[in-house]
C-alpha positions in Angstrom: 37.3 -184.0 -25.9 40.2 -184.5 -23.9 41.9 -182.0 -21.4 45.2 -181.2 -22.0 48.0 -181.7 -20.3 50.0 -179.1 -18.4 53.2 -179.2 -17.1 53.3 -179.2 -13.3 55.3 -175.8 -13.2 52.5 -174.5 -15.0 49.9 -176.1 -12.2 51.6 -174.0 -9.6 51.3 -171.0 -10.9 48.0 -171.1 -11.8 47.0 -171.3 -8.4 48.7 -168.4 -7.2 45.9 -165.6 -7.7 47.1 -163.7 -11.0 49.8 -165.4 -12.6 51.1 -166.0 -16.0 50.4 -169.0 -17.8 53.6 -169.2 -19.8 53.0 -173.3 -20.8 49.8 -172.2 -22.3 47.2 -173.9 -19.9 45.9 -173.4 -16.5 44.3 -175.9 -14.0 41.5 -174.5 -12.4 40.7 -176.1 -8.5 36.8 -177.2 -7.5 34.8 -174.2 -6.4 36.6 -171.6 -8.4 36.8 -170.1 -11.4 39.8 -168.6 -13.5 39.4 -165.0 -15.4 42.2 -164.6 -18.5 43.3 -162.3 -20.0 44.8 -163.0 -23.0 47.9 -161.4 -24.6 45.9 -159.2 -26.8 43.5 -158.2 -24.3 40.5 -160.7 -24.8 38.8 -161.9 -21.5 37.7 -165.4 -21.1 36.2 -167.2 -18.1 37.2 -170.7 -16.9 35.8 -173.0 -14.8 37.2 -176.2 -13.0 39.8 -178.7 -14.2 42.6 -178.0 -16.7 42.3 -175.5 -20.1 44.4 -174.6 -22.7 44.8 -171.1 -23.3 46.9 -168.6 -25.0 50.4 -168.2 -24.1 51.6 -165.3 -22.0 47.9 -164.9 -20.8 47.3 -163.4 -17.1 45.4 -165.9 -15.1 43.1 -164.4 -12.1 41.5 -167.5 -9.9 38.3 -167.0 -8.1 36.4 -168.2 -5.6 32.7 -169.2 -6.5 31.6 -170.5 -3.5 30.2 -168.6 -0.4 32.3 -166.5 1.4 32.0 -165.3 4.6 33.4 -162.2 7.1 33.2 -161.0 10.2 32.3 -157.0 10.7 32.6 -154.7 13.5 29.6 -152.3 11.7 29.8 -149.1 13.6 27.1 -145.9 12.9 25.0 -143.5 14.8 21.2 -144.2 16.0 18.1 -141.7 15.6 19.3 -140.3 19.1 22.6 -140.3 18.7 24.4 -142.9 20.1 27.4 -144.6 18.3 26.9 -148.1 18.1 28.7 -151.4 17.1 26.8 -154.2 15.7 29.8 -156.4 16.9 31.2 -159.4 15.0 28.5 -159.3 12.3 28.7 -162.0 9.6 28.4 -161.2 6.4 28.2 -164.3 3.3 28.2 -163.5 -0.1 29.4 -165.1 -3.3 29.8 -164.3 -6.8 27.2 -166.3 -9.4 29.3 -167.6 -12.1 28.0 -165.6 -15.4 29.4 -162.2 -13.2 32.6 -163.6 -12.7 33.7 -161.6 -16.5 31.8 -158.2 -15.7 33.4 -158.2 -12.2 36.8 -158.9 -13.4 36.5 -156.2 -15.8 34.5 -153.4 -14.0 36.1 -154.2 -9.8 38.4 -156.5 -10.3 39.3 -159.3 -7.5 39.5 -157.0 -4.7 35.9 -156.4 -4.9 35.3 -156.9 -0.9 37.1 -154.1 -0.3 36.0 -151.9 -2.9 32.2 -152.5 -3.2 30.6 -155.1 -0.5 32.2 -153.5 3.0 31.6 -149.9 1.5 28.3 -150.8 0.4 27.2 -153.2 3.4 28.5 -150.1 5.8 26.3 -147.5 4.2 23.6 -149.5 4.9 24.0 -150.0 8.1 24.2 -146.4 8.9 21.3 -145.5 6.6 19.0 -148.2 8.1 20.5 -148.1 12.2 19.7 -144.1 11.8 15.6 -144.5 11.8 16.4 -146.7 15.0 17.0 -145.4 18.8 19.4 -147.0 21.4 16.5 -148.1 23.6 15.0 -149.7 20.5 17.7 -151.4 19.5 18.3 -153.5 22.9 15.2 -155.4 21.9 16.3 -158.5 19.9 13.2 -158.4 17.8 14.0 -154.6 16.7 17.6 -155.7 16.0 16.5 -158.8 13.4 14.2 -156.2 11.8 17.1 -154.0 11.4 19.1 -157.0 10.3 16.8 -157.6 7.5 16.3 -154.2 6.2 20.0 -154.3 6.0 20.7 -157.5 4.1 17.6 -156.2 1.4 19.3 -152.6 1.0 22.7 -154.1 0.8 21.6 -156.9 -1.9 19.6 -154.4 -3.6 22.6 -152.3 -4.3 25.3 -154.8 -4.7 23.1 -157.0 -7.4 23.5 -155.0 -10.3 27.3 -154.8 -9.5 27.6 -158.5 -9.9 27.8 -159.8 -6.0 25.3 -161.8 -4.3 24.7 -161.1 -0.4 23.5 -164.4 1.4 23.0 -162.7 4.7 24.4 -160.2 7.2 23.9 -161.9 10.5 24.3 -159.2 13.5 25.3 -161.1 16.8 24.6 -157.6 18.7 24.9 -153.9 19.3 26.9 -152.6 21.8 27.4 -149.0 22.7 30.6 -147.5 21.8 31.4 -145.2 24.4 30.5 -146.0 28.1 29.6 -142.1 29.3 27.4 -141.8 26.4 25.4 -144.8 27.5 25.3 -143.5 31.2 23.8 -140.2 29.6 21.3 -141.9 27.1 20.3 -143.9 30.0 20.0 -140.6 32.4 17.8 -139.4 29.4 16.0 -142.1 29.5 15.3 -141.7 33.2 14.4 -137.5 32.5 12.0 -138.7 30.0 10.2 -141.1 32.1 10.0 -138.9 35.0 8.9 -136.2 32.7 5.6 -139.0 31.6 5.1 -139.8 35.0 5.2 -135.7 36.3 2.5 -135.2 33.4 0.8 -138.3 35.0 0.8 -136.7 37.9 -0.8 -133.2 37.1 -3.5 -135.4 35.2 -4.6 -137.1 38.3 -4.2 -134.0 40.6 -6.6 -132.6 38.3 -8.9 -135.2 38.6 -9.0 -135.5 42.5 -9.4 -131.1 42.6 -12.4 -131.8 40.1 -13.6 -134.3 42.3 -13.2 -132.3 45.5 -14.7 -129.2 44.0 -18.3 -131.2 42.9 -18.1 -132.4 46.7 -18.0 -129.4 47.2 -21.1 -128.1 45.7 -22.9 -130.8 46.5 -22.1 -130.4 50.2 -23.2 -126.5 49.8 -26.2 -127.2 47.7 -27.5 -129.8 50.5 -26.8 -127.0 53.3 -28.6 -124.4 51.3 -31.4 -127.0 51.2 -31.0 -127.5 55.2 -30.5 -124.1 56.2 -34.5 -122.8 56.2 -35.4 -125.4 58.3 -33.5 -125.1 61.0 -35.3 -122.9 63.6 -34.2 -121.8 67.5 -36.4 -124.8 68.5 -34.9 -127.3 65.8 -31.6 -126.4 67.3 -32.4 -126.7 70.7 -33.7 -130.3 70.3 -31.1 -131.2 68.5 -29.1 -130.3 71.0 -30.9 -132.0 73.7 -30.8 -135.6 71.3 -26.5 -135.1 70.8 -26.1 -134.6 74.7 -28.5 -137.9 75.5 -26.5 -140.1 72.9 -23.2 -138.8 74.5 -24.4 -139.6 77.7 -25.6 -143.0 76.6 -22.4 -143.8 74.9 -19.9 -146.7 76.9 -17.2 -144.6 76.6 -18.7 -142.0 78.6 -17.9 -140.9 82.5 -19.9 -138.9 84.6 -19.3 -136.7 87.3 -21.4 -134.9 89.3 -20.1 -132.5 91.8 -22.1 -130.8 94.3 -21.7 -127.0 94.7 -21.6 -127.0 98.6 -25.4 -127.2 99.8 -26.6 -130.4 101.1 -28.3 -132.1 98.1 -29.3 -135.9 97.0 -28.3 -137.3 94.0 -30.4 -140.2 92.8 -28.2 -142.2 90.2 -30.4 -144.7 88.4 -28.1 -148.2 88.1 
């Protein structure tokens, strides 16, 4: 069959968003897709190239193929620091056989209305189980990147919007003093690990002191009925002889003011 042929004037308005198709046809550019509405309120859903349709129908043009954004997502972690995942890019497009039931139920502001609402109530639901340590890790922050694109898909499916993919180039702390004091935190709670640390092993030397301890007494209480007046005394004798014998030691003899020899073996 051929396609008819519309006056130019009626080409130009046609690609104006909504317009009204007063010649009674509407060309349609590659990659979009024209709801009408006709005079009597039928819908009908065009795709490329030119169409005939009723005259005094209201022409909406959309675009089929994948759409991107960029997001500044904002929301509060599990320990409560506000956070931007800065420049975020979010794609999405709308499949062809939804273009009628999204025309009719959002109409062609549907970013606005029901994917930035949507995408940011994920992002807060999903940032919420995560802390501000966790999310400095780039691992942590693709896992949070792709519980967000499933939750947001999820929800936006049965309204007639395919998400591709919410890309998030990184989080950044909102306000500068409430990183100092999540990072302070951070410091208390380390010192707090290491201070129990601390009492564990202070623990452990006192246990080891105290079975020193006992075994230092049991081995005197072993000792002590052996040691009799003549035990000592020769023990006394052997620690002055090794004293005497050590390099280290000097000694003097000094007479007490008789005549006396001193024999000093070399």
């Amino acid at each position: 069959m051929k396609s008819p042929v519309c006056p130019r004037a009626a080409v130009l308005v046609a690609a104006g968003g909504l317009s009204l198709a007063a010649a009674g046809c509407v060309s349609v550019a590659p990659g979009q897709s024209a709801a009408v509405v006709g005079p009597r309120g039928g819908y009908q859903v065009l795709g490329e190239g030119v169409s005939a349709v009723a005259p005094l129908s209201w022409v909406r043009l959309y675009d089929l193929r994948e759409q991107e954004r960029n997001e500044d997502l904002v929301a509060l972690t599990a320990d409560g620091a506000p956070v931007e995942a800065g420049s975020s890019l979010v794609s999405f497009h709308v499949p062809p056989d939804e273009l009628a039931a999204l025309h009719r139920e959002v109409g062609p502001d549907y970013y606005r209305v029901l994917v930035r609402p949507e995408l940011f109530s994920a992002v807060r639901r999903v940032l919420a189980r995560y802390t501000w340590t966790e999310l400095i890790d780039p691992d942590q922050v693709l896992a949070a990147q792709r519980e967000i694109t499933a939750q947001a898909a999820s929800r936006l499916k049965p309204r007639h919007v395919a998400l591709d993919a919410v890309v998030i180039r990184g989080v950044f702390m909102t306000l500068p003093e409430t990183a100092a004091q999540i990072a302070d935190t951070s410091v208390w709670e380390q010192n707090a690990i290491q201070a129990r640390e601390d009492v564990s092993l202070a623990r452990g030397r006192a246990d080891a002191l105290r079975a020193q301890a006992r075994g230092e007494a049991l081995s005197a209480d072993r000792v002590a009925p052996t040691l009799s007046p003549f035990v000592l005394d020769d023990e006394e004798r052997r620690a002055w002889g090794r004293l005497l014998r050590s390099p280290s030691t000097v000694t003097e003899v000094v007479a007490d003011g008789s005549s006396s020899i001193v024999e000093v073996e070399p």
